[in-house]
C-alpha positions as a Markdown table, in Angstrom:
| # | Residue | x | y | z |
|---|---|---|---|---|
| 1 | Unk | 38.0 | 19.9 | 21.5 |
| 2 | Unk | 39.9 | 17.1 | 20.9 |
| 3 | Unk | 38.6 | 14.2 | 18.0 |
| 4 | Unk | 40.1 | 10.6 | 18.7 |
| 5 | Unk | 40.5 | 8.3 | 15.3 |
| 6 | Unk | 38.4 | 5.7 | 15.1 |
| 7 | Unk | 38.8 | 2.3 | 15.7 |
| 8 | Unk | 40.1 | -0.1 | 13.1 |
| 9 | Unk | 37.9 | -2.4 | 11.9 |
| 10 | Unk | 39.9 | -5.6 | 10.8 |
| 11 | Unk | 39.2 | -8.3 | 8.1 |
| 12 | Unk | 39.9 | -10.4 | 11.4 |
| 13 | Unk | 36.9 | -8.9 | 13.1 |
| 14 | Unk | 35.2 | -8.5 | 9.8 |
| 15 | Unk | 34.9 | -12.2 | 9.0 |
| 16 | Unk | 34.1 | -13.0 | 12.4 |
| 17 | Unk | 37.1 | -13.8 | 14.3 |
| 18 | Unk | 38.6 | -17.1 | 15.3 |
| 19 | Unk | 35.4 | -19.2 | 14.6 |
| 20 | Unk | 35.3 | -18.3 | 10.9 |
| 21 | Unk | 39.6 | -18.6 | 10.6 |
| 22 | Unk | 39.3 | -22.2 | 12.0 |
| 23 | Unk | 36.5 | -23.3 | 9.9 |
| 24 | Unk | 37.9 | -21.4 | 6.6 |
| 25 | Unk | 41.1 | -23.4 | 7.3 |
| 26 | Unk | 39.7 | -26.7 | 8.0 |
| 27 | Unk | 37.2 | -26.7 | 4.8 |
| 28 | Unk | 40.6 | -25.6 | 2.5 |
| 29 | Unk | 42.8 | -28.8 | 3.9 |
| 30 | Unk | 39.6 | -31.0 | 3.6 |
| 31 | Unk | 39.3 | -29.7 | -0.4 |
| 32 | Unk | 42.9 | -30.3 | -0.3 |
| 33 | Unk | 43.0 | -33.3 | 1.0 |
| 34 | Unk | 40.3 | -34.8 | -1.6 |
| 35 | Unk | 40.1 | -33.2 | -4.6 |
| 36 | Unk | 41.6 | -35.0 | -7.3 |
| 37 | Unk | 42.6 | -31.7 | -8.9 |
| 38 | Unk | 44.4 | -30.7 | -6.2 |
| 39 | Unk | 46.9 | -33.8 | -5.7 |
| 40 | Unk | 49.9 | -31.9 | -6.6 |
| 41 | Unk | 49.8 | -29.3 | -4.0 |
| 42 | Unk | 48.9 | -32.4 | -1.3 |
| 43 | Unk | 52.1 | -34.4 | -2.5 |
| 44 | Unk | 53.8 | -31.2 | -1.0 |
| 45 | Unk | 52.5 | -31.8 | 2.6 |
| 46 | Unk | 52.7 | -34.4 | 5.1 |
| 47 | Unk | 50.8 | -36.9 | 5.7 |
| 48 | Unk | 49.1 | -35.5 | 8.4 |
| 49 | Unk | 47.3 | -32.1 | 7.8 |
| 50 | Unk | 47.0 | -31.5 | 11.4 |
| 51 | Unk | 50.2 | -28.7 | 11.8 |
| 52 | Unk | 49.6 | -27.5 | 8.3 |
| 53 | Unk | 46.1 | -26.7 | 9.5 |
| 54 | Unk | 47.2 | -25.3 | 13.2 |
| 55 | Unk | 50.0 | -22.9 | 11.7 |
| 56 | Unk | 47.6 | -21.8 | 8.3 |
| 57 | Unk | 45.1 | -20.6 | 11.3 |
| 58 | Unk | 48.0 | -18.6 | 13.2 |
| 59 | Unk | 49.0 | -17.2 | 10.5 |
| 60 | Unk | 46.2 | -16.1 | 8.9 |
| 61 | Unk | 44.9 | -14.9 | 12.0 |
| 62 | Unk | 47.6 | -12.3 | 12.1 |
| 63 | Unk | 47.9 | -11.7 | 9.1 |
| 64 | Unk | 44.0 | -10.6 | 9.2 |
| 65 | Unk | 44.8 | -8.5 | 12.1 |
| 66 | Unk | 43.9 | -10.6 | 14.6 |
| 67 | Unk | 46.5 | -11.5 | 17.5 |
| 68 | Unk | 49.3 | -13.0 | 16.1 |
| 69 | Unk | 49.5 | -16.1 | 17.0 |
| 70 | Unk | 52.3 | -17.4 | 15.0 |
| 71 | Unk | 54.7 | -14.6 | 15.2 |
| 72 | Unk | 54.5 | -15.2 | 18.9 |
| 73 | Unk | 55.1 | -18.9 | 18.6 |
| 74 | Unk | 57.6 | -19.1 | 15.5 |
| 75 | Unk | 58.7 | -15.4 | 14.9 |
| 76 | Unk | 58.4 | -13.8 | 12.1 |
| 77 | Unk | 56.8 | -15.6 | 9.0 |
| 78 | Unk | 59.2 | -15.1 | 6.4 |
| 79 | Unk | 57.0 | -17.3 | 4.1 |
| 80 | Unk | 59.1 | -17.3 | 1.0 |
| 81 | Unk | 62.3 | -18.5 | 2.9 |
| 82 | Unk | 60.2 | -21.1 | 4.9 |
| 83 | Unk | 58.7 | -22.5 | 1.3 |
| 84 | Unk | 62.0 | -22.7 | -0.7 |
| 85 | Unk | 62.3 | -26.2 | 0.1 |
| 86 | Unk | 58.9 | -26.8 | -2.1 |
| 87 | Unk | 58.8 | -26.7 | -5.7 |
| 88 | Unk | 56.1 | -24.0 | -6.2 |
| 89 | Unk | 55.2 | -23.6 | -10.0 |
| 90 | Unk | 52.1 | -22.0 | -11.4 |
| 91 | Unk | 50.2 | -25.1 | -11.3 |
| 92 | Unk | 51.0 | -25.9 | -7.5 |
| 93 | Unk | 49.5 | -22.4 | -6.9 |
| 94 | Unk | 46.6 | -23.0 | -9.1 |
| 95 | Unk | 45.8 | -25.3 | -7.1 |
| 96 | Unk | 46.2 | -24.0 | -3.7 |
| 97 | Unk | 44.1 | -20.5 | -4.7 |
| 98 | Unk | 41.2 | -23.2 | -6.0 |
| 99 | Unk | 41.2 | -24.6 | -2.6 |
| 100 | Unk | 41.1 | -21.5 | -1.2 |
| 101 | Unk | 38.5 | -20.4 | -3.1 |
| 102 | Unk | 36.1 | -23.4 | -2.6 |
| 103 | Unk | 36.8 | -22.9 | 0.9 |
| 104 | Unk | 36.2 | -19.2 | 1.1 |
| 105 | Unk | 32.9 | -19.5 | -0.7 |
| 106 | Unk | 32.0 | -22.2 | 1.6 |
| 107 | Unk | 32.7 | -20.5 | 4.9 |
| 108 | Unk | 32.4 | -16.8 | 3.9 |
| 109 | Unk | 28.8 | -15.6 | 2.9 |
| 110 | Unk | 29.9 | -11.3 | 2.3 |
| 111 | Unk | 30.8 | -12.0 | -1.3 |
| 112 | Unk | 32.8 | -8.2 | -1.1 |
| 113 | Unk | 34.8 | -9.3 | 1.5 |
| 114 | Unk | 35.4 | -12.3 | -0.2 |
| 115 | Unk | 36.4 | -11.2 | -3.3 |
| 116 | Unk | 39.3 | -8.7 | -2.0 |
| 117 | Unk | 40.4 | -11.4 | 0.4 |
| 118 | Unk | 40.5 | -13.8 | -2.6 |
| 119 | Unk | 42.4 | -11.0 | -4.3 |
| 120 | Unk | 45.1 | -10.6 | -1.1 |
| 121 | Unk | 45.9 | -14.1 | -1.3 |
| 122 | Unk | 46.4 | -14.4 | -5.0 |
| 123 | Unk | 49.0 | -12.1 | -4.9 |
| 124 | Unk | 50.3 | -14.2 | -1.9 |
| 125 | Unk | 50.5 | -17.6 | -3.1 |
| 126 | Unk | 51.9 | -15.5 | -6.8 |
| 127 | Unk | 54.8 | -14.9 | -4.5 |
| 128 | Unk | 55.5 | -17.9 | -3.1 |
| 129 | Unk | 55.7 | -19.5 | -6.8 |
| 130 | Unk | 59.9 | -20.8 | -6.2 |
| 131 | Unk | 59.7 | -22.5 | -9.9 |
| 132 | Unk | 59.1 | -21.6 | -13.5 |
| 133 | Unk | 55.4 | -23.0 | -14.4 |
C-alpha cells in the first residue's frame, strides 16, 4: 500500500486566488494614495500607481504560492537590492504595514488568516527598512 502526501493548500488558494490578490492590492495603493498619514511612503512612488500596483500583484501572487508571475517576467525578486534606491526608515514602513493593514481588513474577512499574513509581511517590510528611523 502505498500513501501519497497530500496536497498543499496555499495562502494563494486560501485567500482565494487572483481575485482577492488584485483587489487586496488595489484597495492598499488607493489607502496609499489618499491617506494623509501615509504621504511619506507615496512621495516614494511615481506618479502613476499603475506598475507599482501590476508588479505588488505578481509578486505577491508568488510569493503566496500562486504562479509566479513576476519571477517569470523580471527574475528573481531580490527586493532589498531593488529598494536600496528608497530611503526606507521605520516611519516609511509604518506606513506601508498601515496600508496594508487597512487593505487586508478590507478585502480579507478570515481574521486567522489575516493576522499571520499581517504577521509575514511585517517581517517583510522590517527588512526592507535601508535607513536608521
Amino acid at each position: 500500500m502505498t500513501t501519497e502526501p497530500l496536497p498543499t493548500i496555499t495562502a494563494y488558494q486560501l485567500l482565494g486566488g487572483e481575485a482577492v490578490i488584485r483587489a487586496l492590492v488595489r484597495r492598499f495603493y488607493e489607502l496609499m494614495d489618499t491617506l494623509p498619514e501615509a504621504y511619506a511612503i507615496r512621495q516614494l512612488h511615481p506618479p502613476s500607481l499603475a506598475g507599482s500596483e501590476e508588479k505588488l500583484f505578481m509578486y505577491l501572487t508568488g510569493w503566496l504560492g500562486g504562479p509566479q508571475l513576476y519571477v517569470e517576467r523580471f527574475g528573481h525578486p531580490r527586493l532589498r537590492a531593488r529598494h536600496l534606491p528608497f530611503p526606507i526608515d521605520g516611519n516609511a514602513r509604518d506606513q506601508w504595514l498601515m496600508c496594508m493593514r487597512l487593505a487586508m481588513a478590507d478585502e480579507i474577512g478570515d481574521a486567522k488568516l489575516r493576522a499571520g499574513l499581517e504577521k509575514a509581511l511585517a517581517d517583510l517590510a522590517d527588512h526592507m527598512r535601508n535607513r536608521a528611523g
